[in-house]
KOLDRENMAR-621468 format. One record per residue (C-alpha): x, y, z; residue in three letters; residue number from 1. Coordinates in Angstrom, 2 decimals. Layout:
! residues N
x y z r k
X Y Z ALA NUM
...
END
This chain:
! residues 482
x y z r k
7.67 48.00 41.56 UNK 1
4.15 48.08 39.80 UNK 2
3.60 51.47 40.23 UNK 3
6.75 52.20 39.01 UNK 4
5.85 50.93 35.85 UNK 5
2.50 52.35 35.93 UNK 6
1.56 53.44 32.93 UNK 7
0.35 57.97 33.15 UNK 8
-3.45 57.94 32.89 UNK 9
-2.86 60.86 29.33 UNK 10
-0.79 58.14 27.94 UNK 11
-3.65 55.38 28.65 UNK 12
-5.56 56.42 25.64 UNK 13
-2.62 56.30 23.24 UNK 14
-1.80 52.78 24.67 UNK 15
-5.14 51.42 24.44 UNK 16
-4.95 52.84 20.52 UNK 17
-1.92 50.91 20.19 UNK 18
-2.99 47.59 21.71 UNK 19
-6.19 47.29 20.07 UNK 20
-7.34 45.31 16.94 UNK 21
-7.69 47.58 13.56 UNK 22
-10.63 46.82 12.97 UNK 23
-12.21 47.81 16.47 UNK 24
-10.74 51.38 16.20 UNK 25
-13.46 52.43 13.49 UNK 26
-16.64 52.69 13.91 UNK 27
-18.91 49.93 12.64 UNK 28
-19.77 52.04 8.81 UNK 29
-16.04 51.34 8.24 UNK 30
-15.54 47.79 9.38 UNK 31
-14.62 46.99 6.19 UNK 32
-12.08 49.36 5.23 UNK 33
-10.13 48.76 8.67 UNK 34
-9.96 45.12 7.21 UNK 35
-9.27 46.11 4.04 UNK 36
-6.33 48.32 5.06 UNK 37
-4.98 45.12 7.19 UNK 38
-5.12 42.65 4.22 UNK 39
-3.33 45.36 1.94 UNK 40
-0.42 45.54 4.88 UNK 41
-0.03 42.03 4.72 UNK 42
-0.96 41.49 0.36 UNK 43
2.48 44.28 0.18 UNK 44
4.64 41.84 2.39 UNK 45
3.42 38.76 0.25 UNK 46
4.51 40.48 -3.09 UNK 47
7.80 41.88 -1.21 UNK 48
9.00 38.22 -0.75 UNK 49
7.57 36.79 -4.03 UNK 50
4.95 34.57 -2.62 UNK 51
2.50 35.16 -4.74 UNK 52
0.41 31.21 -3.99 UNK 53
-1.16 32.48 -0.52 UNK 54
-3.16 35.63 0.56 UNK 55
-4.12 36.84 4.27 UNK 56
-7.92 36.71 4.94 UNK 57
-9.83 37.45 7.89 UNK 58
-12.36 35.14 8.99 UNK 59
-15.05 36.04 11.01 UNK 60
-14.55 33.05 13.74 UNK 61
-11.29 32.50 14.34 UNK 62
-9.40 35.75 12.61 UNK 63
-7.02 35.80 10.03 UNK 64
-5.71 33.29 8.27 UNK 65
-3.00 32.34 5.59 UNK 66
-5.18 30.57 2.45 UNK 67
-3.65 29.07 -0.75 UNK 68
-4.95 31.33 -4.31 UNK 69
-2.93 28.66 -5.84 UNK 70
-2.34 24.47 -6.07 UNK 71
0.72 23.53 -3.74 UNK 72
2.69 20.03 -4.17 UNK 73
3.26 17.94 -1.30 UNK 74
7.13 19.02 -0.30 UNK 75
6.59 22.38 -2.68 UNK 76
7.78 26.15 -1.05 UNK 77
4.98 27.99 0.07 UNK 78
6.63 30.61 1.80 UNK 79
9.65 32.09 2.57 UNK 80
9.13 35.19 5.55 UNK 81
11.63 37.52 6.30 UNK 82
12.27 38.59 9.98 UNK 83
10.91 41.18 11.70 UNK 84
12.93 41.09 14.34 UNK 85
15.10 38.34 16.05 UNK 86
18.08 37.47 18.05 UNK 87
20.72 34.57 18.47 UNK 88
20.58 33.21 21.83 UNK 89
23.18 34.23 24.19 UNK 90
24.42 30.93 24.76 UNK 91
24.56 29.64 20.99 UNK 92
27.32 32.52 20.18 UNK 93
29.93 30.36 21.87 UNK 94
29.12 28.22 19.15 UNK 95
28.23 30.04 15.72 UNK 96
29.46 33.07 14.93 UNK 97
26.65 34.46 12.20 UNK 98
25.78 37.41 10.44 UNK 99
23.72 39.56 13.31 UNK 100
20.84 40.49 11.04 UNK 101
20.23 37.49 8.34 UNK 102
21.96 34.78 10.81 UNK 103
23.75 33.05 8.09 UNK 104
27.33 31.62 9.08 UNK 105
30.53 34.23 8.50 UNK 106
33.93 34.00 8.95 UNK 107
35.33 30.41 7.40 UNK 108
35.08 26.92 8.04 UNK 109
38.30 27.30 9.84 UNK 110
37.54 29.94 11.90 UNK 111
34.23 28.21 13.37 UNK 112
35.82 25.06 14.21 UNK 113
38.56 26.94 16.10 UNK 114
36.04 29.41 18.10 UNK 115
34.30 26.08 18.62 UNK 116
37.37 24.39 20.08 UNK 117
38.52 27.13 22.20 UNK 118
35.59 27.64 24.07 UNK 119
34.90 24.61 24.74 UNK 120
38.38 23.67 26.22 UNK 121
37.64 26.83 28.14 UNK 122
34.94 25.39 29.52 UNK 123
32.32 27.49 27.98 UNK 124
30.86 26.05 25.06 UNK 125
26.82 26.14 25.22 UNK 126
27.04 28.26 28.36 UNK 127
27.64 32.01 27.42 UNK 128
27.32 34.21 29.64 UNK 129
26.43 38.08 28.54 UNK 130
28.10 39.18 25.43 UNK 131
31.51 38.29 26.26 UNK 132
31.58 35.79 23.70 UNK 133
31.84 37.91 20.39 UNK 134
34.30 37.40 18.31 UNK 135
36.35 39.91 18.06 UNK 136
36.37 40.40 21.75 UNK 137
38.54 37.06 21.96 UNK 138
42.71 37.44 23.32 UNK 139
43.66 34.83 20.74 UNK 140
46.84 35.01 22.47 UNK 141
46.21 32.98 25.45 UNK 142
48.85 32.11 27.49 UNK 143
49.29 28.09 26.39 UNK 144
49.71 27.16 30.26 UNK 145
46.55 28.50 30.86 UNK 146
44.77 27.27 28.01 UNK 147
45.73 24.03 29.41 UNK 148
45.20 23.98 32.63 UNK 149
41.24 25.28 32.18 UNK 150
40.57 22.49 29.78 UNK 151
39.01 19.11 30.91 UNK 152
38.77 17.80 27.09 UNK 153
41.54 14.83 26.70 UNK 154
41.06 15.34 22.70 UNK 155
41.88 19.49 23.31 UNK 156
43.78 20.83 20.70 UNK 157
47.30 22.95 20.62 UNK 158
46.61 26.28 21.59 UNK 159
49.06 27.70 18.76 UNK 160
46.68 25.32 16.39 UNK 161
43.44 26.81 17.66 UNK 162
45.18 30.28 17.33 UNK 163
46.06 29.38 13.50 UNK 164
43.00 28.24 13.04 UNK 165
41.20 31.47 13.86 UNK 166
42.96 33.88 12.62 UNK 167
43.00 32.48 9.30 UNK 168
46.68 30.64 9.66 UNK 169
45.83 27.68 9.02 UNK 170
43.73 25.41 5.87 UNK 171
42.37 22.54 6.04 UNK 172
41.96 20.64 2.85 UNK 173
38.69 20.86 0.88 UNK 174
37.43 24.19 3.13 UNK 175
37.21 26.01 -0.40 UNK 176
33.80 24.00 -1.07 UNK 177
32.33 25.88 1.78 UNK 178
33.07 29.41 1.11 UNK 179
32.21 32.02 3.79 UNK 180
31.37 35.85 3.87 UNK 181
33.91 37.45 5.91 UNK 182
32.70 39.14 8.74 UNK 183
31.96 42.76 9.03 UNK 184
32.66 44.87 12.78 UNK 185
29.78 47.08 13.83 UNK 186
29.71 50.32 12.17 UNK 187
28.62 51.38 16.18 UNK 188
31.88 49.95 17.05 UNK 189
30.06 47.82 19.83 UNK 190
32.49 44.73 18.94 UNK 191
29.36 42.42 19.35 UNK 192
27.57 42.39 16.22 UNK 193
28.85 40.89 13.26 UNK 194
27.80 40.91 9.61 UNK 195
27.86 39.07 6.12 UNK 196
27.89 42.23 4.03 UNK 197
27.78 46.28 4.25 UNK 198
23.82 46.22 3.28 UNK 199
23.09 43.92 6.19 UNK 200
25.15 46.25 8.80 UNK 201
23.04 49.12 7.16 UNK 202
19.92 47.73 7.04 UNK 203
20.49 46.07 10.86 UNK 204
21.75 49.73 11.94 UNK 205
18.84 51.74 10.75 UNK 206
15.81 49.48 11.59 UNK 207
16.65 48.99 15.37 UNK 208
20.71 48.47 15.96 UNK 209
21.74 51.83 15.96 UNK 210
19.30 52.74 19.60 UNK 211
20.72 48.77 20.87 UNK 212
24.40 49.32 20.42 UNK 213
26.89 49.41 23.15 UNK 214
29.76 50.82 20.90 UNK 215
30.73 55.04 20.81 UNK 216
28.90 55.98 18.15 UNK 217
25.41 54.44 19.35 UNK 218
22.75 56.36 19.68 UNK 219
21.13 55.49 22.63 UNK 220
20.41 57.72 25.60 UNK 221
22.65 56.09 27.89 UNK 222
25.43 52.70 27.04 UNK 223
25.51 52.36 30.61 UNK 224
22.06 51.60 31.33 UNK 225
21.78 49.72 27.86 UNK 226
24.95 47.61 29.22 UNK 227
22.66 47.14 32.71 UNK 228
19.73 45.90 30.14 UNK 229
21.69 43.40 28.16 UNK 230
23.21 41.76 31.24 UNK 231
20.02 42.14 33.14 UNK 232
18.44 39.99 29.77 UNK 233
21.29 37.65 29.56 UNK 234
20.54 36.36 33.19 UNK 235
17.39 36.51 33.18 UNK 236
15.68 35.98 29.38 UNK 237
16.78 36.70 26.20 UNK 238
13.26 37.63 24.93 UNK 239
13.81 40.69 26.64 UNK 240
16.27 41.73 24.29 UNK 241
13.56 40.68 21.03 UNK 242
11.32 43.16 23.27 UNK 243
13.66 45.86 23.24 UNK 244
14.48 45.10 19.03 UNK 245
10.77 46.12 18.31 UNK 246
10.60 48.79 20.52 UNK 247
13.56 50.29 18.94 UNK 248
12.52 49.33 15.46 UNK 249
9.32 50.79 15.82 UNK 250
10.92 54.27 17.49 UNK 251
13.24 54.16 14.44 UNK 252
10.37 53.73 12.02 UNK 253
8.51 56.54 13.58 UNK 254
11.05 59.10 12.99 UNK 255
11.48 58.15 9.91 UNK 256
7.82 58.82 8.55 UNK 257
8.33 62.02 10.50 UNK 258
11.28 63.22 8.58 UNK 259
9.04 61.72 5.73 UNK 260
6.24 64.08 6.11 UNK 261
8.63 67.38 7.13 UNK 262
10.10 67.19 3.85 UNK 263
6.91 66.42 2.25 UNK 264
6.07 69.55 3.85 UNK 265
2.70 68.24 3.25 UNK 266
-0.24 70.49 3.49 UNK 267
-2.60 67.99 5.88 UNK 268
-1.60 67.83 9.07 UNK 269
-0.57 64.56 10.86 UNK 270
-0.96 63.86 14.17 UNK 271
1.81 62.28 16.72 UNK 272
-0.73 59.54 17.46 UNK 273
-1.23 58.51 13.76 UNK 274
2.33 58.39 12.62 UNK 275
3.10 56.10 15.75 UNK 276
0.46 53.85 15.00 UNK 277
1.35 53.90 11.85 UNK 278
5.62 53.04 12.98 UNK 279
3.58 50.28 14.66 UNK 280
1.85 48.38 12.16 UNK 281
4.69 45.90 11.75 UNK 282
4.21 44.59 14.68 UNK 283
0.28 45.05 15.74 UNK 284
-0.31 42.20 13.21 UNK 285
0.75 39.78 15.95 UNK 286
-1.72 38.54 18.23 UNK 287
-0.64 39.54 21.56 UNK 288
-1.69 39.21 25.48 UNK 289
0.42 40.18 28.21 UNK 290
3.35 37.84 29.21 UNK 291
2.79 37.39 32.65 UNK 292
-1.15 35.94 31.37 UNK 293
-0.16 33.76 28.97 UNK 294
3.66 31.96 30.18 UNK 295
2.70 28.43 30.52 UNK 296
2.98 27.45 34.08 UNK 297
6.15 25.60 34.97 UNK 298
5.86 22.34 36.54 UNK 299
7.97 22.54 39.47 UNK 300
5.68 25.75 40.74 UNK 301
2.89 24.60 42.50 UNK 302
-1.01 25.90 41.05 UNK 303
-1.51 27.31 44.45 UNK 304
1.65 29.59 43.93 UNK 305
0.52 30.94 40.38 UNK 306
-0.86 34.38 41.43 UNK 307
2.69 34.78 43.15 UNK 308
4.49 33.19 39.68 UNK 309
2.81 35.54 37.73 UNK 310
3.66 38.68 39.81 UNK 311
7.42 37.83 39.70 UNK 312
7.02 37.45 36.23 UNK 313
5.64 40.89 35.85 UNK 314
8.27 42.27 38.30 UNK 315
10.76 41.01 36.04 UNK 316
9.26 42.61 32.98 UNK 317
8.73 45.91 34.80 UNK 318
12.28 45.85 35.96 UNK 319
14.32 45.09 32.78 UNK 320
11.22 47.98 31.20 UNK 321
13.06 50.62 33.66 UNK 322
16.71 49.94 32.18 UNK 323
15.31 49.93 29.11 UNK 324
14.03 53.39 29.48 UNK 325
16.24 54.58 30.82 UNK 326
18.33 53.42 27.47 UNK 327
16.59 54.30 24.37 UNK 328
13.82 56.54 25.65 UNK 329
12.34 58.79 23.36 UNK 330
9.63 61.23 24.73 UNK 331
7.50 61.08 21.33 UNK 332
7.10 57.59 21.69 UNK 333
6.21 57.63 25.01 UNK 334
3.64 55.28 24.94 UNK 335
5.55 52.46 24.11 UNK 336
7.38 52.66 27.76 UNK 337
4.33 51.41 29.29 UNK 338
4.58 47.96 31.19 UNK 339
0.73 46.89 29.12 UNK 340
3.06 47.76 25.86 UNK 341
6.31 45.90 26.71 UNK 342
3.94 42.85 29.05 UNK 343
2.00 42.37 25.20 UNK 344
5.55 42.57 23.42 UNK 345
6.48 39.46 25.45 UNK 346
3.28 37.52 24.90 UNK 347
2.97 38.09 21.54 UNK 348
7.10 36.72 20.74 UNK 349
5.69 33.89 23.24 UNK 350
2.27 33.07 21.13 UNK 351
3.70 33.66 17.82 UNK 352
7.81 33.18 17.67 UNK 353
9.03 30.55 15.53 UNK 354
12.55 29.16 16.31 UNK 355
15.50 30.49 14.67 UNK 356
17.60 27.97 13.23 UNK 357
20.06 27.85 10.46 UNK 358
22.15 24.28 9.43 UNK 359
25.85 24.72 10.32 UNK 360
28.45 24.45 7.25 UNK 361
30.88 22.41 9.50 UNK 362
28.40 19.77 10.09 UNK 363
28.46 19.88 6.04 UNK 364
32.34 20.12 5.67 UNK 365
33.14 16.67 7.79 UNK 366
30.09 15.38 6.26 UNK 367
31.69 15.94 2.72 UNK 368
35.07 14.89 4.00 UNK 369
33.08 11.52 5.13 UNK 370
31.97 10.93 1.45 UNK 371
34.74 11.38 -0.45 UNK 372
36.32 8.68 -2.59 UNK 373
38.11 6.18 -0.31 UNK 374
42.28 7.34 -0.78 UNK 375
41.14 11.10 -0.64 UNK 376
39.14 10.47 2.93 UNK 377
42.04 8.86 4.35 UNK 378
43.97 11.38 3.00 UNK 379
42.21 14.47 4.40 UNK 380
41.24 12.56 7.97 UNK 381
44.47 12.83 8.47 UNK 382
44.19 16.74 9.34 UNK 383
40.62 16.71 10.25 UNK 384
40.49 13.51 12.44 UNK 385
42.05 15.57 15.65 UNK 386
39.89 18.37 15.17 UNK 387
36.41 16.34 14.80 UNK 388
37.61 14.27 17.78 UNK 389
37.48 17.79 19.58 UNK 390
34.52 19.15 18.49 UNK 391
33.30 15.79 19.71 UNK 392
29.36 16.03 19.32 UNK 393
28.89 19.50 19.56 UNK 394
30.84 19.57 15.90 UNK 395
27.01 19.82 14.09 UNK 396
25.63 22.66 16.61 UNK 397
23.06 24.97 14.37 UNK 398
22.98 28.83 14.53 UNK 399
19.47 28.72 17.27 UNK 400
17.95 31.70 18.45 UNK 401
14.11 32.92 18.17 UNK 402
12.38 35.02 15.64 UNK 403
9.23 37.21 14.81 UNK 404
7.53 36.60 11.13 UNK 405
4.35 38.84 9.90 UNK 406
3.55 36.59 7.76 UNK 407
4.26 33.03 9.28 UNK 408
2.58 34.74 12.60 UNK 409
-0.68 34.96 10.54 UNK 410
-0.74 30.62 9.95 UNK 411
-3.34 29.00 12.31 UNK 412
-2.99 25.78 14.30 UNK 413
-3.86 22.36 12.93 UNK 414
-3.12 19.03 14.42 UNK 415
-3.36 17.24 11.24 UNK 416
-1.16 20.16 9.36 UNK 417
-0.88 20.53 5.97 UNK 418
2.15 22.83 6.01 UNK 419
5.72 22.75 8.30 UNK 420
8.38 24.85 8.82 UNK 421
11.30 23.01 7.10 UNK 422
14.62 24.18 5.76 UNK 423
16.00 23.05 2.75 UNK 424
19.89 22.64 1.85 UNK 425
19.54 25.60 0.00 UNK 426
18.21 27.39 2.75 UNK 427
20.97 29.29 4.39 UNK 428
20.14 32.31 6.91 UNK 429
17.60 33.20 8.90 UNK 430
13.94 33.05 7.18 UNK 431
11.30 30.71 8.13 UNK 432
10.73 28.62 5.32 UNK 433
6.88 26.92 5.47 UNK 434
6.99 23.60 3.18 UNK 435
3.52 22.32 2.20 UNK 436
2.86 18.58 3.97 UNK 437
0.70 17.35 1.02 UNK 438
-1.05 18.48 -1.51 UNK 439
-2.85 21.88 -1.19 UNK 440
-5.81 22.67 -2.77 UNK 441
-7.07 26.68 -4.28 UNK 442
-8.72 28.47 -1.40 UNK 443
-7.69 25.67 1.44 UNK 444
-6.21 27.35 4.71 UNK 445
-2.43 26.84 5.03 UNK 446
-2.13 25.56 8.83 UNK 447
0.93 24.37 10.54 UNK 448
1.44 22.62 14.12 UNK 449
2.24 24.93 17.11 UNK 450
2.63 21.53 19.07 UNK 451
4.07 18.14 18.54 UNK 452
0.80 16.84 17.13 UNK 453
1.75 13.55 18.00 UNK 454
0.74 13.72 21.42 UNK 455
-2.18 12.45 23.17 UNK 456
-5.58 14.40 22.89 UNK 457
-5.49 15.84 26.64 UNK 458
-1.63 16.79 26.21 UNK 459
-2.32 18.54 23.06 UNK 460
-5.56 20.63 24.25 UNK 461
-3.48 21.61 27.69 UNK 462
-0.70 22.99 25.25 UNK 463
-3.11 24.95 22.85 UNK 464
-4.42 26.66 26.25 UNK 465
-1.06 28.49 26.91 UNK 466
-2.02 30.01 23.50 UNK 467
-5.47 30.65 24.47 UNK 468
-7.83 28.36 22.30 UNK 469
-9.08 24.54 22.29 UNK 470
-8.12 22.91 19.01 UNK 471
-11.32 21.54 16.69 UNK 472
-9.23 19.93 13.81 UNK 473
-10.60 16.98 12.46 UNK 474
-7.98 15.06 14.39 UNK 475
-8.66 16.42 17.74 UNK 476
-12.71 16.07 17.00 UNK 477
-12.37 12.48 15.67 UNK 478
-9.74 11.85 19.05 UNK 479
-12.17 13.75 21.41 UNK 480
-14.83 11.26 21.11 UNK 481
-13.28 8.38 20.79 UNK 482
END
């Protein structure tokens, strides 16, 4: 299998290029402008989303940074970060059905509870398996005897009122509070993503959809294989398929500044190499090392058995690489086929993801329906009783998946934080939204906790060495010698 995925000693060079810092590509005269050049990258994404309180700054012990230019309030927005690229996990679609690039909620309140309810009297709520969960892919027409008979759920509803519910038959009272966008097919006619609005589709399509979709008009070398990869991602990890989104994206990007520069018809010549590195740069700000270093080791596997952990973890990689390939290869881009590429992919979504989450607007409807005056509550838990009762817990289930942000990527790790990822009520798709803890002052570093910081000294330092450092906050100095 590994020399398989042996990477061609002409393309080691152009990997190497790839995988290595800016700033050690230049020469030590022009240390300063590689740096410079980074900090510009990441100053244009900082006035892109309007947070204009922070900059990126490298510091010569431990990197870059995120620092405040400005005062922050305790509870006050520092920063909302767009994603770079991210994915709903496979077994949260049964769920949520959500716009497949911004990940807010679509469709209508109605037509979440009743996907809700009819896969979970089918038996599969929270336990999708491949993509046969989307939406549109659902025979709303089940027969009722079957419906019954696979449902172990004593509160199960109707089938006819699931039906209703879901194709838009059916109100419930007060739904009009909690207005939906309706959701938009694929325009690759894959019947698996779904979208909010036409510039989401668009935008989704040409920065890495369009290689990734299984429908007729995708563009990818082979749906077959790319079928094989999905499957092969859904049993195995879903961080495969974030792996394959930045591979695509940055395959996209490149032919874009190709076309670019053709029509330019600019005079200076531009190498392959450049104008890849360049389609890179979104994602060589993350700090990376290869997966199958840096997974945390699980605890049922024994430390005597890690060399052989590790190797099945690479074998993994390398395999779901080869359908990959053999999906969306593109000969230009050759480099980024290489197991070191796809192994440093991995690690770097494992060292610097942030979880996707996004509040659920059902959890919000029976919540409003639980706070209205007394007569009108009575009133409306009338209709909404039965279907609450069959939703049972799983009635407040977020949109969860796992996400890549530049600029949230760039925040060190504190114990004693002064910044959190929080979302606000407001706060209603897919962005990572950093909150400051307490007051901020000009030029402090904005840190957040990789780790619950609650834990005890030695738990903390064990879980800071899956990321590859020992933490020296004040908390962890004060707690080390105590």
């Amino acid at each position: 299998m590994d020399s398989v995925c042996k990477t061609s000693e002409n393309l080691a060079d152009e990997v190497a290029a790839l995988l290595a810092p800016l700033p050690s590509l230049q020469v030590q005269a022009t240390l300063f402008l590689s740096i410079s050049l980074s900090l510009e990258y990441f100053k244009q994404l900082i006035t892109n989303r309007g947070c204009s309180g922070i900059e990126v700054k490298h510091n010569g012990i431990i990197g870059k940074g995120v620092y405040a230019n400005s005062e922050f309030e305790e509870d006050e927005l520092i920063l909302k970060d767009q994603i770079l690229v991210g994915i709903q996990h496979s077994s949260n679609k049964v769920d949520c059905l959500v716009c497949s690039f911004c990940f807010r909620f679509i469709g209508s309140i109605e037509k979440q509870i009743g996907r809700k309810v009819y896969f979970k009297n089918m038996g599969l709520s929270g336990c999708c398996e491949g993509d046969s969960s989307d939406d549109e892919c659902i025979k709303y027409n089940v027969d009722e005897e079957q419906f019954g008979e696979s449902s172990s759920n004593h509160n199960s509803l109707p089938q006819e009122v699931v039906s209703s519910l879901m194709n838009g038959e059916m109100a419930l009272p007060h739904t009009d509070k909690f207005p939906l966008p309706s959701p938009l097919a694929c325009p690759g006619g894959c019947q698996e993503a779904f979208y909010c609005s036409e510039s989401c589709a668009k935008a989704d399509w040409e920065s890495s959809h369009s290689l990734l979709c299984t429908g007729e008009r995708s563009e990818s070398k082979s749906r077959e294989a790319l079928g094989e990869f999905v499957k092969h991602a859904n049993e195995t990890n879903n961080i495969f398929l974030l792996a394959a989104k930045a591979i695509a994206f940055t395959i996209l990007r490149y032919r874009k500044l190709k076309a670019e520069h053709v029509n330019k018809q600019a005079k200076q010549s531009v190498t392959k190499q450049s104008l890849l590195l360049e389609a890179w740069k979104p994602v060589s700000v993350g700090f990376k090392r290869r997966w199958w270093d840096c997974i945390a080791l699980p605890d049922d596997v024994d430390p005597s058995d890690e060399g052989a952990f590790r190797m099945q973890i690479k074998d993994l990689a390398c395999t779901s690489l080869e359908l990959l390939k053999t999906s969306i290869f593109d000969k230009e881009c050759e480099a980024l086929f290489s197991l070191d590429i796809y192994g440093n992919i991995i690690g770097m979504f494992e060292l610097n993801n942030l979880d996707l989450v996004v509040a659920s607007p059902v959890e919000d409807y029976f919540l409003y329906i639980d706070d209205l005056p007394d007569a009108e509550k009575e009133e409306a838990e009338e209709i909404t009783r039965p279907f609450l009762d069959a939703l049972g817990d799983e009635y407040s289930d977020c949109c969860q998946g796992t996400a890549f942000f530049p600029l949230q990527s760039c925040m060190n790790h504190s114990c004693c934080p002064n910044a959190k990822a929080f979302k606000r009520e407001e706060d209603r798709d897919g962005q990572a939204v950093i909150i400051a803890l307490r007051r901020i002052s000009k030029n402090e570093e904005v840190t957040i906790s990789y780790i619950d910081e609650e834990l005890p000294y030695k738990e903390r330092q064990a879980l800071l060495a899956d990321y590859g450092f020992s933490c020296n906050c004040p908390k962890c100095l004060h707690d080390s010698s105590a």
